[in-house]
N, C-alpha and C positions, 0 to 999 in steps of 0.2 A: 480184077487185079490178080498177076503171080503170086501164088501161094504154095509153090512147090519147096520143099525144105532141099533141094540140093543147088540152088542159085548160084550163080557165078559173081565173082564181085560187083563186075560191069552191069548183068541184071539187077543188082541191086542198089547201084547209083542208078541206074536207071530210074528206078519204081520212087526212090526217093527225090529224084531231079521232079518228077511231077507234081510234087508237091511244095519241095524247097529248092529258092533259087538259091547259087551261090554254094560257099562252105564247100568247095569241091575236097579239100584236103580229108577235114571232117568226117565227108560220103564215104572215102576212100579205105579212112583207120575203120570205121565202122565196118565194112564191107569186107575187107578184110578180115576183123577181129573173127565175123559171122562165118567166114569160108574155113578158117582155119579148126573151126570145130567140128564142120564135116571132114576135114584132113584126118585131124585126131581121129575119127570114130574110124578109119577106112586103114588103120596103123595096127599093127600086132596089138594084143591084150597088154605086154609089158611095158610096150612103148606110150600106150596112151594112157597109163597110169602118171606117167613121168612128165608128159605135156598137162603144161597148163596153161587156164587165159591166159591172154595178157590185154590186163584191164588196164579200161582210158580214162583219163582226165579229159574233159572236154572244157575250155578257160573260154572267156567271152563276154561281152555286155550283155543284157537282157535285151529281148528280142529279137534275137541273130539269129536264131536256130537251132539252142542246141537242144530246146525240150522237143521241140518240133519234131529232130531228126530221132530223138529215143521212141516217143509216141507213135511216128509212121513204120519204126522199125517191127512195132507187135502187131501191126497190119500186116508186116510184109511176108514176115517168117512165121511158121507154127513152130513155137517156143514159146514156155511160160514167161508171159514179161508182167514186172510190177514197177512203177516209178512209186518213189519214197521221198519224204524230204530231211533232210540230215538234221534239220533243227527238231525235227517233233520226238528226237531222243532223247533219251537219258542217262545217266551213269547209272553203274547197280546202284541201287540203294535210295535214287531219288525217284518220286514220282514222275510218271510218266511211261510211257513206250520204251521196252529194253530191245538194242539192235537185234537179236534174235529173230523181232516178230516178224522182219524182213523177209526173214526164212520160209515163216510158216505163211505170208502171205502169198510167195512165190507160189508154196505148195498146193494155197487151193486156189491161185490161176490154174496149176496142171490138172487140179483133179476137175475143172471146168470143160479143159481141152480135150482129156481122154475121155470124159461122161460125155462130151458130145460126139467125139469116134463113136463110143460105143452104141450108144443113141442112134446115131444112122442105121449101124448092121441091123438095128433087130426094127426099124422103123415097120416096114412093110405090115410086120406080125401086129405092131402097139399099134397103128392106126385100124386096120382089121379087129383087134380086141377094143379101142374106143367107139368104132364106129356102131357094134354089138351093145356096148355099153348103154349108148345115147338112144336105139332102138326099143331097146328094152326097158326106156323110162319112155317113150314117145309111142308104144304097143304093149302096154306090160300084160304078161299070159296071168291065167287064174292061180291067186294064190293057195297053194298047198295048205289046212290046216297043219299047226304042229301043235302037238302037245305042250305044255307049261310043265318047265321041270320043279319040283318041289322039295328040290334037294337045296338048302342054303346054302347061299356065296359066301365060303368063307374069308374071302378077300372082301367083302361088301363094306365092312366098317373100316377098313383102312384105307378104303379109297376113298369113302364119305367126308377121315381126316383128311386127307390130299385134295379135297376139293373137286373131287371130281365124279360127277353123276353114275353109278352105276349102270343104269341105264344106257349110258352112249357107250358100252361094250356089250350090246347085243347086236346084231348083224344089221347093216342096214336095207331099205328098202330094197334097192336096185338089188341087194344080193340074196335076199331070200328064194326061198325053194321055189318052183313056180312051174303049173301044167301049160305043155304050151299042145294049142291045138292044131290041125293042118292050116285052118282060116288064119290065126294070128299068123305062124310060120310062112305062110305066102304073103300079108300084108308087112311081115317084117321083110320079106327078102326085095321088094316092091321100094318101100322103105328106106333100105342100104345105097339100090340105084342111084335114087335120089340124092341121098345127102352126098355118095361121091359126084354124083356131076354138080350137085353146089345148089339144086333147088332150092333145100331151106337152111343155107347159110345164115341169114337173117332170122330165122324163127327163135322165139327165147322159148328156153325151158328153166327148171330149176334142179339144180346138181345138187350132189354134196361132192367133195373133196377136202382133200386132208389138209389143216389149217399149218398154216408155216409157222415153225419157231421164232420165237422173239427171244431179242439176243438180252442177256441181262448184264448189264453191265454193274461191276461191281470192286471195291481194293483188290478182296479177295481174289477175284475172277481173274483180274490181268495176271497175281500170282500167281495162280493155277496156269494160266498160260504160258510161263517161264520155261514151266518142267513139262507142257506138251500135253498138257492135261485141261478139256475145252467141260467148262461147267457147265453149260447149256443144255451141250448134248449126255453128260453125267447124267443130270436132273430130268431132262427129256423121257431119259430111258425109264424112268420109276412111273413115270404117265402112261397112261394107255394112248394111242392115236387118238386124237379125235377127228372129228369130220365137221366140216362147215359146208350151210347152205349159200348157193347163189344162184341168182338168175342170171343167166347169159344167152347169148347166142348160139347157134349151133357148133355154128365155126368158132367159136370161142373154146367150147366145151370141148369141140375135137381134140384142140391144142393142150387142153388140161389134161384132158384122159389120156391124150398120148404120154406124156410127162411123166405120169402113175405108169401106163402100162408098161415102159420103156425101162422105170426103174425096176419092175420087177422080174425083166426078163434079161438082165446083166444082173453080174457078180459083183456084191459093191468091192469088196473084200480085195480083185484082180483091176479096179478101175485103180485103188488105192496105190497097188503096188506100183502097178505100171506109174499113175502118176507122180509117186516120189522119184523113181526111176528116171522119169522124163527131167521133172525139175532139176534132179543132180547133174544131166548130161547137158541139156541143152537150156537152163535158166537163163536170165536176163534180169540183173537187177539194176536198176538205173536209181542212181542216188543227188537229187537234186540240195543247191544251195549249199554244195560241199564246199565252199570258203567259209559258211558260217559256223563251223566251230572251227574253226585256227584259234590259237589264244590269243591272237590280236586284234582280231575283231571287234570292234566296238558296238556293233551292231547285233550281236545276240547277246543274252543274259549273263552273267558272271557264274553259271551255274555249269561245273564241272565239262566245259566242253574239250577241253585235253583225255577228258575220263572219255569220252563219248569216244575220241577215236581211237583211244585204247580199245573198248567195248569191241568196236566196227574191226580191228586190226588182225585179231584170230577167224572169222570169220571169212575175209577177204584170203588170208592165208591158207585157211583151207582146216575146216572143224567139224564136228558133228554138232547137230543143232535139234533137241528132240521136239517132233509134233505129234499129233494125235495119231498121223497116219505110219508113225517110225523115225529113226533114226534120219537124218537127212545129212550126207556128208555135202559139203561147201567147196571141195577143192577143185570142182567143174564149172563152177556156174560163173558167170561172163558178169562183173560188176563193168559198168559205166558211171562216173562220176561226174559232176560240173558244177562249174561255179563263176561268177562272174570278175572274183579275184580284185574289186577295185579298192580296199582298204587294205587287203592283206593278197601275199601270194603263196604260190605252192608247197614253195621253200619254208613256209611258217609252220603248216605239217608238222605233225613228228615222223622223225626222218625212217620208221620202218615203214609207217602209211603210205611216204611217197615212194619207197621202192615196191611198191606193191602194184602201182600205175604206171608202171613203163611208158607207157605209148603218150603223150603229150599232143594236142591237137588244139593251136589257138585261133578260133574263129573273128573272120574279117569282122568287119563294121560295114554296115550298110553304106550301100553310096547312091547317090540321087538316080543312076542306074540300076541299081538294085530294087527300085523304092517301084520305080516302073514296069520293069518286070514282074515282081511281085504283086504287082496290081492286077497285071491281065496274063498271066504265062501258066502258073499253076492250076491243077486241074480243078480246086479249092478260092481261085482267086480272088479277093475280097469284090473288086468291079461283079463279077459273075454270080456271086451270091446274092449282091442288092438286086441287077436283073431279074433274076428268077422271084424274087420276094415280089418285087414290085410286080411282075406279070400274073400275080396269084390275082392284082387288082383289077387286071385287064391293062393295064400303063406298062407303056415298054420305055424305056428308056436307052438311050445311044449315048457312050461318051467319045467326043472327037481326041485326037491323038495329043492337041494342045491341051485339054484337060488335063488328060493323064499327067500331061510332063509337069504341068504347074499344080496339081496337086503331090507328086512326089517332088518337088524342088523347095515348096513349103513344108514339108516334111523330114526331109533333112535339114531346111535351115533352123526350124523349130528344136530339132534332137542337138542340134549343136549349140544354140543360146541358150536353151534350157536343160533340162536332165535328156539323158540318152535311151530313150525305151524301145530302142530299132526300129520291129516293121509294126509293134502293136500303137506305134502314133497312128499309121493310118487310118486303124477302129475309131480312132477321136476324130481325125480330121474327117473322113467320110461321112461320119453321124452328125458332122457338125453342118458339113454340105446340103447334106440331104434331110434334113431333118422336118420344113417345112414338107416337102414333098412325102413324104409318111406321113405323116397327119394328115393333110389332104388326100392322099391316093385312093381311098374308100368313096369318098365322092367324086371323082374323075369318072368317066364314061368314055372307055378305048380313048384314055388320052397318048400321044406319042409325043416323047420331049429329048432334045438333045441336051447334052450337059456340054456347057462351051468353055473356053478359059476363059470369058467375059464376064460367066455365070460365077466360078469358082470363084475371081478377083473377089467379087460382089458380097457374095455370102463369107468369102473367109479373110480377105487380105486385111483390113481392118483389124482383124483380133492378134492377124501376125503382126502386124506392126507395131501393135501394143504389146511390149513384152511381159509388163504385168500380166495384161488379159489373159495373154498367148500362156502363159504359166499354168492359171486357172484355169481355162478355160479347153486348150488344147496339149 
C-alpha cells in the first residue's frame, strides 16, 4: 500500500476507493482536508500559524462508511491517528474520561510512529547486538571469578519494604564478566552464521528480558492523568528493573532482543519531542457517535452532555493540553467527527461546536448496487474472505453472479423493513448462508461447491419472508 506522506488527493481516493465503495463526496473532503496540511507545512512560518484545519462532520446511518473511511485513512497516511467515542466522556467533575485524554492518546500513537523511524535507523546495529546476545547464552565463555563485596546495601532494607528482592539487582547471567577463549570465539562466530541464515530459528532457549509494566488503574490515577502526570511510570521509576524468564524460540528471542537493543541505542528524550511535534502538526482525531451528546438525544444518559461539548469546544479551537511528554498545543491537529444524526441533527450542537466543523459531508445509503459491489469489488471483500477461510479447508467455493445479486437484493430489502445497519447486514446475512458449510468444511476432502441463487433462496428466503424471523434472526 502508498504510504508516502505527500499524496495527492486523487491518490488518496484512490487507496480508499479499494477498500470502500461509494461516499465519493466523503473521499473527496477527506482528501482534501489531508492535502491541505501538506499545503500549510510548504507556506512561510507566519502564514501557517494562521491556517487551520478545517474540521469535518461526517452525518450518515450506520454502516455507510464513515468509520471505515476514518480507519483506512491511518493505513494510508503516516500521521498519528486515534478514533474516540464521544460518549465515553465526561464533564469535569463527573466520573469518567475528561476530553483531554484525546490528546494524550494521540500523543502516544506518535511516540509509536517516531520509536519505530527511529527503530529502523539503528536496526542493523540492535540485531548484530541481539544476535551476540543469543550466542552468548547458546556458547557461554568461562566465568570470571569475582570477589563478594562486603560492604552493606544500604538501599537493602528499603527495598525489602518495596517488595522487591534485593537480589534481582545484581547483574544477570548473560551479562557477567566472562573469559572467552580462541575455541569458543570460533564456535561463536560459526554460530552467528547460522542463526542469520535461519538454521536454529526453531531451537528454544531460555532468556531473561525485562518484564512489561502493568498499568494500575486507579480514581487517583485518572486524576493524575488530568495534569499529565502518568502514575505508573511515577511509581515504575522507585522499582529497580526487573527481568523475567522465558523460554522461546530463537527467532522469537531475536525479536525481543532487538526491541531492548534498539531502545538503547535511541534517545528516548528526542523520540519524545519529535513525537509531540509530529502529533501537533499532522494529528488526526476522529471522534465517533458525535450526535450522541446533543441535548436532544434520547439515546445517551441525562448526564451533562451539553458540558461534554463545552469540554471538546477549547480543544477543537485550539488549546494546550498537558502530557507526560509536554505541553501539546491543539490548534493543528485535524478533528473528524460523525454521527448518524437520526433523533437529533447538527443544528442541536451548541452553536460554537458547530462553527468549528465547517466542512459538512452527508453520506449516501447503500443501494442494492452498492450491496454488490461491496460483496466482490473491494480489496477486503466480504465474498473474498469466506474463500480464502474456506480454502484453509481444502473446499474452494465459487459464487455465480445471480448469487451475488440475490443476496444483496435481500439485503437491502431486509435494511429497509427493519432497522438500517448498511453494509454490516451482509456479516448476518452471509453467516447465515454459509453456516452449515463451516461446520462441515473440516470434514470435506478437496470439496468444490458453487453457491447458486437456488442455494441462497433455500437457506435464506424463508427467514426474509418472515419479518419477525428476519428481525431476529437477520
Amino acid at each position: 500500500m502508498m504510504t508516502k506522506e505527500d499524496m495527492t488527493p486523487r491518490e488518496i481516493v484512490a487507496e480508499l476507493d479499494k477498500y470502500i465503495v461509494g461516499q465519493t463526496m466523503a473521499k473527496k473532503s477527506v482528501a482534501v482536508a489531508l492535502r491541505n496540511r501538506q499545503r500549510r507545512l510548504k507556506v512561510t512560518e507566519d502564514m501557517q500559524k494562521e491556517i487551520t484545519p478545517k474540521n469535518l462532520l461526517m452525518i450518515g446511518a450506520t454502516g455507510v462508511g464513515k468509520t471505515e473511511i476514518a480507519r483506512r485513512l491511518a493505513t494510508i497516511v503516516q500521521a498519528p491517528f486515534i478514533k474516540v467515542e464521544a460518549t465515553k466522556f465526561t464533564e469535569v467533575g463527573y466520573i469518567g474520561r475528561d476530553v483531554e485524554s484525546m490528546v494524550r492518546d494521540l500523543v502516544e500513537a506518535s511516540i509509536q510512529i517516531v520509536e519505530k523511524q527511529q527503530y529502523s535507523n539503528v536496526y542493523t546495529q540492535a540485531e548484530r547486538n541481539a544476535i551476540e546476545r543469543i550466542v552468548k547464552l547458546l556458547i557461554p565463555g568461562i566465568k570470571k571469578e569475582k570477589k563478594q563485596s562486603t560492604t552493606a546495601n544500604p538501599f537493602e532494607s528499603m527495598f525489602k519494604n518495596m517488595g522487591v528482592d534485593p537480589n534481582q539487582l545484581a547483574p544477570q547471567d548473560e551479562e557477567v564478566e566472562e573469559e572467552v577463549t580462541e575455541a569458543i570465539s570460533t564456535d561463536r562466530e560459526k554460530m552467528k552464521q547460522q542463526i542469520r541464515n535461519g538454521v536454529l530459528d526453531e531451537r528454544e532457549l531460555t532468556i531473561q528480558v525485562e518484564s512489561q509494566k502493568k498499568a494500575m488503574n486507579s480514581p487517583m490515577g485518572a486524576g493524575l492523568e488530568q495534569m499529565g502526570i502518568d502514575l505508573n511510570e511515577t511509581l515504575g521509576a522507585l522499582r529497580p528493573k526487573s527481568k523475567i524468564k522465558r523460554t522461546v524460540t530463537v527467532k522469537k528471542a531475536i525479536d525481543l532482543f532487538i526491541q531492548e537493543e534498539s531502545a538503547k541505542l535511541v534517545n528516548s528524550e528526542d523520540i519524545h519531542s519529535m513525537a509531540v511535534d509530529l502529533a501537533q502538526n499532522a494529528g488526526i482525531i476522529f471522534i465517533d457517535e458525535f450526535d450522541k451528546i446533543t441535548s436532544k438525544n434520547q439515546n445517551s444518559g441525562t448526564v451533562s452532555r451539553e458540558g461534554v461539548q463545552r469540554d471538546i469546544l477549547p480543544i477543537v479551537e485550539g488549546s494546550q493540553v498537558s502530557t507526560k511528554y509536554g505541553p501539546v498545543q491543539t490548534d493543528h491537529i485535524l478533528f473528524i467527527a460523525s454521527g448518524a444524526f437520526h433523533v437529533s441533527k447538527p443544528s442541536d450542537l451548541i452553536p460554537e461546536l458547530q462553527g468549528r466543523f465547517p466542512i459538512r459531508v452527508e453520506l449516501d445509503d447503500l443501494t442494492k448496487e452498492d450491496f454488490v459491489k461491496i460483496l466482490t469489488e473491494p480489496n477486503n471483500a466480504l465474498l473474498k474472505q469466506y474463500i480464502a477461510m474456506l480454502e484453509t479447508e481444502n473446499v474452494k467455493i465459487t459464487f455465480t453472479y445471480e448469487s451475488i445479486e440475490r443476496l444483496a437484493e435481500i439485503a437491502y430489502k431486509v435494511n429497509q423493513e427493519t432497522d438500517n445497519i448498511g453494509a454490516r447486514r451482509l456479516h448476518t446475512i452471509l453467516e447465515k448462508l454459509l453456516e452449515d458449510l463451516l461446520f462441515e468444511a473440516p470434514d470435506m476432502q478437496m470439496a468444490d461447491i458453487t453457491i447458486t441463487e437456488n442455494y441462497v433462496n433455500e437457506k435464506i428466503e424463508h427467514i426474509v419472508e418472515d419479518k419477525d424471523l428476519s428481525r431476529y434472526i437477520l
